[in-house]
C-alpha positions in Angstrom: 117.2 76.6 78.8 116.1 74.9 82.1 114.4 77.7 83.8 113.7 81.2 83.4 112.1 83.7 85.2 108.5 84.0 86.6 107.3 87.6 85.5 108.4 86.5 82.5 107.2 83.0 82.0 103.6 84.6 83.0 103.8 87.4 80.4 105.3 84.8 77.7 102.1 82.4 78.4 99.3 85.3 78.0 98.3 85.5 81.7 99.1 89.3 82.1 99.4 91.6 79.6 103.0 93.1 80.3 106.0 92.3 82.9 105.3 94.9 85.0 101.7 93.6 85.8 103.4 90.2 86.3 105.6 91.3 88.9 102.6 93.1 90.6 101.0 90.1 90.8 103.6 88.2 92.3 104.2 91.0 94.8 100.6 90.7 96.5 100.8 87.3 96.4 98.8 86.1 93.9 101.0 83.4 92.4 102.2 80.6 93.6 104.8 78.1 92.9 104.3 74.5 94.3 102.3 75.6 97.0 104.7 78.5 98.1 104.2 82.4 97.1 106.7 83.3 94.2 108.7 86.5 93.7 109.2 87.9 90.1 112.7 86.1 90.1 111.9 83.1 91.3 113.0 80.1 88.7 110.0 78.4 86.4 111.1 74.8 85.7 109.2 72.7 84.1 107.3 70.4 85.5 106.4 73.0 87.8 102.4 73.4 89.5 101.7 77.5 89.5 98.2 79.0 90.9 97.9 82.4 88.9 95.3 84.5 90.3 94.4 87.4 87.4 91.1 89.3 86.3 90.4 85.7 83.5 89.7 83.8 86.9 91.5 81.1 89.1 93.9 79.2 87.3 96.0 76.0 88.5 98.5 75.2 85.8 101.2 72.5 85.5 104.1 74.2 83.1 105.0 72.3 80.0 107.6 74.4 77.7 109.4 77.7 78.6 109.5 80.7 76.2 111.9 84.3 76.1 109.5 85.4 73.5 105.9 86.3 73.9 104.0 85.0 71.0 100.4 84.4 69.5 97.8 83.3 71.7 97.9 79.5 70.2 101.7 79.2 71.3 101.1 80.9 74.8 98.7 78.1 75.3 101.2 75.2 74.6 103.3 76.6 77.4 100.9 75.0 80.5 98.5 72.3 80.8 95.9 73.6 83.3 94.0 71.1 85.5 90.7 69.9 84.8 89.4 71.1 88.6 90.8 74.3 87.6 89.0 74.8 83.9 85.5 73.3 85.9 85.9 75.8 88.9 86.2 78.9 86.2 83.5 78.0 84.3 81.2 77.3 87.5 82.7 80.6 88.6 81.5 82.8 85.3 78.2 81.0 84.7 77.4 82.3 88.3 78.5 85.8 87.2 76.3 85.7 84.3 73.4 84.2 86.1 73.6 87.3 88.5 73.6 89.9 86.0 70.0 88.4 85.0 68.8 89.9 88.2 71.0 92.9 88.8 69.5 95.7 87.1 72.5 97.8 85.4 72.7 101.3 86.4 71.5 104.1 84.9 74.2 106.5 83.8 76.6 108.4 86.6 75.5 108.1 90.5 74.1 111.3 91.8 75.7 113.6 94.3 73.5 111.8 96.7 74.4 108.2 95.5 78.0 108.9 95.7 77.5 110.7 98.8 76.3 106.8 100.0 78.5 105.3 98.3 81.9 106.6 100.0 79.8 106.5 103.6 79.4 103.1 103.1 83.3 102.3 101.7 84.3 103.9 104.9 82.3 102.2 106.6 83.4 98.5 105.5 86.9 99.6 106.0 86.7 100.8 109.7 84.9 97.5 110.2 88.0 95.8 109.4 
């Protein structure tokens, strides 16, 4: 086997949790392929430099070994390499996530009538200023 398919390479190495989500992904553009957006279909070789955007982070990813099979979580991660940049940039990335939640006080139970009254105000507002 030389190459295989994308959605499926990505659900094989653990970055989305079925095809379908896969394929999504690679619809709006959120992976790419040696610098070009992929499709679903488009052929993984090996060798091969993907950016996989998903909810984990950021990930730049050189592919090592393609898999038909999705299997344990050790295995998936024999499939790529990812770059140092990339690993540094995520981490970076999630310490300043948990630094802000220091300071963010969490909310207390469900908005009011008159929170979420604001709340879709302002959403329309941010998309009309678009």
């Amino acid at each position: 086997m030389t190459s295989m398919r994308m959605d499926k390479w990505l659900w094989a190495a653990r970055f989305f949790k079925t095809r379908a989500l896969a394929a999504r992904a690679c619809e709006l553009g959120r992976i790419q392929s040696n610098g070009q957006p992929a499709k679903a279909a488009r052929e993984v070789r090996i060798g091969d430099m993907l950016r996989v955007i998903n909810e984990g982070g950021n990930f730049q990813v050189e592919v090592l070994l393609l898999s038909q099979v999705r299997g344990p979580a050790s295995v998936a991660q024999t499939l790529y390499r990812e770059t140092e940049a990339s690993r540094e940039s995520r981490l970076k990335a999630s310490e300043e996530r948990k630094a802000a939640q220091q300071f963010e006080a969490p909310p207390k139970g469900r908005p009011s009538k008159r929170d979420r009254r604001r709340i879709i105000q302002f959403r329309q507002n941010m998309t009309a200023g678009e």
